[in-house]
N, C-alpha and C positions, 0 to 999 in steps of 0.2 A: 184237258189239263188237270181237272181236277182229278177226275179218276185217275189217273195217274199219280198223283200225290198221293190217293187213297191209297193206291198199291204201295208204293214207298212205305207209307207211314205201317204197312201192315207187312211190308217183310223187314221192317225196321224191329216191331215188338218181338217177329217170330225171331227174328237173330237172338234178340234180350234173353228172350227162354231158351234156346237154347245153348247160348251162350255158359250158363251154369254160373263155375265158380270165377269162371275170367269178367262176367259180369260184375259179380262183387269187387275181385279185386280193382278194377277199369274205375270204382264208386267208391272205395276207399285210398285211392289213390290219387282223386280229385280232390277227396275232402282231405286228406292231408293237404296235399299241395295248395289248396284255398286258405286252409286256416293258418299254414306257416307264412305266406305269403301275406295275411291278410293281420297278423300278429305284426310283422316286420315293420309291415309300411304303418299301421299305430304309433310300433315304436320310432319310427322313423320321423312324423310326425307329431308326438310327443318331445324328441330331442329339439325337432324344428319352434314349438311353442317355448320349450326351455330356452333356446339361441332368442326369441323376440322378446322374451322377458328381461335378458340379458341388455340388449340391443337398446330394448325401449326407456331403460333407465334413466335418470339425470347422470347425462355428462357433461352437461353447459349452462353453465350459473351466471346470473346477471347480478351484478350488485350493488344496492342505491346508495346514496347517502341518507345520512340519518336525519330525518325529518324530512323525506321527499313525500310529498302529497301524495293520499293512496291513490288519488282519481288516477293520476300520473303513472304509475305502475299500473293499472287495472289498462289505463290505454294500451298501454306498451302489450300486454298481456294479450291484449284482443287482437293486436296485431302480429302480433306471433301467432297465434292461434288460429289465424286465418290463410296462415301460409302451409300448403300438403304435405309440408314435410315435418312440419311438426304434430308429434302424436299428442303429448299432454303438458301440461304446464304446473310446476307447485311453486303456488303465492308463500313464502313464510314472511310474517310483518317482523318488528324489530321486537315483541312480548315474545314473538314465539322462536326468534332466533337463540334467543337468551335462554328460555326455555329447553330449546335443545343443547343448548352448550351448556349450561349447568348438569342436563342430565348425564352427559357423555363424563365432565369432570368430576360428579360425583362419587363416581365407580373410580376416579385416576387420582384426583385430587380435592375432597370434602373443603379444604377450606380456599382453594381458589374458586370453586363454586359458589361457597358463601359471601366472598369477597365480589363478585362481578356487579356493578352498576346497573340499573336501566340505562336503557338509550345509549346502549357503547356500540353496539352490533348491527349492523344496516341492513335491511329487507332483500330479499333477495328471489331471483326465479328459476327455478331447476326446471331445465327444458329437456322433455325428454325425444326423440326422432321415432319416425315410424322405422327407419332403416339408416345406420353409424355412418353410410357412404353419404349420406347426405351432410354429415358435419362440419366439414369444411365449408361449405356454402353459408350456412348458419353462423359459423362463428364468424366471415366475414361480411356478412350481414350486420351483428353485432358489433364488430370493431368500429363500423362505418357509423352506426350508429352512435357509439362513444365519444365520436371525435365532435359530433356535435348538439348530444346532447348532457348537457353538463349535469342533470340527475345520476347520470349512471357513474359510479365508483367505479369501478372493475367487470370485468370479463373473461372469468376463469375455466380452464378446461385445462385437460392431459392427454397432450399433444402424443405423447408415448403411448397412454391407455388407448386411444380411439385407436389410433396407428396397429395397435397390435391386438386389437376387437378386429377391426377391420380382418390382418392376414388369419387371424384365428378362426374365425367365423368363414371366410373363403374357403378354406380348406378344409373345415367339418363339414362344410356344407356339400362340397366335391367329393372327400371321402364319402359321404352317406349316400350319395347318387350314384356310385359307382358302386357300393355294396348293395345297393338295392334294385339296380341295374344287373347285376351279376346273379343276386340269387335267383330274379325273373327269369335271366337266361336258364339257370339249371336247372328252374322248376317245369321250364318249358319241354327241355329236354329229356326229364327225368320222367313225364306225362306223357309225352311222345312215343317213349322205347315200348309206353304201357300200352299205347291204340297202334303202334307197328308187331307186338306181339300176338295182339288179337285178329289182326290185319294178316299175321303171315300164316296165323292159324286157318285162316279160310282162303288162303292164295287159290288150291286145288277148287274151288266153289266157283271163286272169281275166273278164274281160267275155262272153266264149263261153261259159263255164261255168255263170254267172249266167244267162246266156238259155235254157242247157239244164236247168234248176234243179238248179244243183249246191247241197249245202247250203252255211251258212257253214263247219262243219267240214270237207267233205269239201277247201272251195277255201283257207282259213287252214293246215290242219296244215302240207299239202308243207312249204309256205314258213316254218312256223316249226320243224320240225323241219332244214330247209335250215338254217335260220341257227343253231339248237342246234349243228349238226354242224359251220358255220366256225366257230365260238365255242370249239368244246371241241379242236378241231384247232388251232387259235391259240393256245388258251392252252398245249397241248401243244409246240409249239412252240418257242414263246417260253420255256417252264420248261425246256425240253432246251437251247436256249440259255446260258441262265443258267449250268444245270447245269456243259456243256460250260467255260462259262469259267471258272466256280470249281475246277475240275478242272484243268484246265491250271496255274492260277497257283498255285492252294496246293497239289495233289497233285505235279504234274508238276515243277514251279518250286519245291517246297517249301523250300530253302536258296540261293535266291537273296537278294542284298542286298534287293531293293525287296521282297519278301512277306516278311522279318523284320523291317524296318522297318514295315510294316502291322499286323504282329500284334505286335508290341514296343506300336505306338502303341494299337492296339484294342483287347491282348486285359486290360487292367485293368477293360475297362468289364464291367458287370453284364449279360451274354450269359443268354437263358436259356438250360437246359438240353435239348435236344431229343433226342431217343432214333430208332431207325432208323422207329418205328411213327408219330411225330410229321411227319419227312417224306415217310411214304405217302403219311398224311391233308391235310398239307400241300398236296400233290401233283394227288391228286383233288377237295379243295377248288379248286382253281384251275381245275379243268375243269370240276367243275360252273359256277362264277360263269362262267367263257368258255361253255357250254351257256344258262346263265340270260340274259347279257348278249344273247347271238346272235337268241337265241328272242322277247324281250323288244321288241330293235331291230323284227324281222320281224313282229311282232304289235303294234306302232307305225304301220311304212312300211304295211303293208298296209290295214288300213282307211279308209286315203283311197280305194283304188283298189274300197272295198267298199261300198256301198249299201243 
C-alpha cells in the first residue's frame, strides 16, 4: 500500500513538471478564486456584525418612577440579565436622565435646557436583545411585570421599529446567503473548467493506460493528488495575500488618517476574539478546503475521460 502511494505521489510531481504553463495557470486560478471568495465571505461577515450591532441596540425601555429605590431597579436589572435572551442592559439613574436631556436640548433649545428641574425624569433600563425576534417575548414579559409591580411607570418600545428590524434583517440576511451561495457555485465551476482543461489535455495518456490495465487508482490519484496540491498552493497563496495587505495598512500605516477612520468606524462592532493559535488553525483550514476543493474538482473532470 504504501509503495503504491509512493508511485502516486511521484507520478503526481512528474505531471507538475511537465505540466509547464498549465501548472501555473491551474495555481493562479486557485489563488484568485480563494481570495475572492475569501474577500466575500469577510465582507459578508462584516455586513453580519454590522446587522447585530444594529439588532443589539436598546429597543426596550423600562421606566421607574421618580424616587424608586436603586436596590429595586438593580433587582429588576439582574433579572433581566439572567434571562438568554437578553444581550445587555443600560442603567440611567434620574442625574443622568436629566443630563442627557439637557444635552440633546441644548443643541434644539438653550433655554428649555436651563430651565429643566432635578428630579422631573425617572430612571430607566434600555435592554438590549442578542437577536429583535426575541422581542415580543420581552416586552410581554415586561407588560406582566407592570401590572404588578407599581415601581415601574412605563414600558416603551416601537412596535413599527422592531416590526420592520425584523422583515429588514430577514431579507438582508436571505439576500447575502444566496449571493454567497451563488458566487461559491461559479467559483466552483469556474475552477473546474480549469482541472477539466488540464484533464482533456492528457485524455490520450489516460486512455494508454486504460489499454495497459492500469487500475482506476493507479490512473485517478496523480490527477487528484495534482489538483490537492494547486488547491492548497492557491489557497496559500491567496491567505499570504491577504495577510501581506492587512500588514501593510494596519501594521505599517497604523496612524494614518484612512486606518483610524476604519477602526474608529469598525472597531465598536462585536469582533470576536481570536488568539495567535486561532489564526494557525485558521490558516491550515484554508489549505485544507483549497486541498479538498482541488482534489474534489479533479475527481469530477476525470471520470468523463474514465470508463
Amino acid at each position: 500500500m504504501f509503495t503504491t502511494f509512493k508511485r502516486a505521489l511521484g507520478n503526481t510531481f512528474k505531471q507538475i513538471r511537465r505540466s509547464g504553463w498549465l501548472a501555473w495557470a491551474s495555481v493562479m486560478v486557485m489563488t484568485l478564486a480563494f481570495f475572492i471568495t475569501t474577500i466575500f465571505l469577510f465582507l459578508a461577515f462584516l455586513s453580519n456584525l454590522f446587522l447585530q450591532s444594529i439588532e443589539n441596540q436598546s429597543h426596550i425601555y423600562v421606566f421607574f418612577n421618580a424616587g424608586t429605590a436603586e436596590s429595586e431597579i438593580k433587582a429588576m436589572n439582574d433579572e433581566l440579565l439572567a434571562m438568554p435572551e437578553v444581550y445587555h442592559i443600560e442603567y440611567t439613574d434620574e442625574q443622568g436622565a436629566i443630563s442627557e436631556f439637557k444635552e440633546v436640548q441644548e443643541k434644539k433649545d438653550p433655554q428649555l435646557a436651563q430651565n429643566i428641574r432635578n428630579n422631573v425624569l425617572p430612571p430607566s433600563l434600555g435592554i438590549r436583545l442578542h437577536t429583535i425576534e426575541d422581542a415580543d417575548k420581552i416586552i410581554e414579559i415586561l407588560s406582566l411585570a407592570k401590572e404588578s409591580n407599581e415601581n415601574i411607570y412605563d414600558v416603551r418600545f416601537s412596535k413599527e421599529s422592531i416590526d420592520m428590524i425584523k422583515t429588514l434583517f430577514y431579507w438582508l440576511r436571505l439576500a447575502g446567503g444566496i449571493i454567497v451561495g451563488l458566487l461559491l457555485v461559479v467559483i466552483f465551476f469556474f475552477t473546474l473548467l480549469t482541472v477539466e482543461f488540464r484533464t482533456f489535455s492528457r485524455s490520450e495518456e489516460i486512455g494508454i493506460m486504460q489499454l495497459v490495465g492500469g487500475s482506476l487508482w493507479f490512473i485517478r490519484s496523480p490527477f487528484i493528488f495534482e489538483g490537492a496540491f494547486y488547491g492548497a498552493v492557491g489557497a496559500f497563496i491567496s491567505s499570504s495575500i491577504i495577510f501581506i495587505i492587512y500588514f501593510v495598512f494596519f501594521v505599517i500605516n497604523r496612524d494614518s488618517a484612512a486606518v483610524n477612520f476604519v477602526i474608529s468606524m469598525l472597531g465598536s462592532l462585536n469582533w470576536p476574539k481570536l488568539e495567535a493559535l486561532h489564526y494557525i488553525g485558521l490558516f491550515l483550514s484554508t489549505l485544507l478546503a483549497g486541498a479538498l476543493v482541488g482534489s474534489f474538482n479533479s475527481i469530477v473532470a476525470i471520470k468523463k475521460y474514465i470508463s
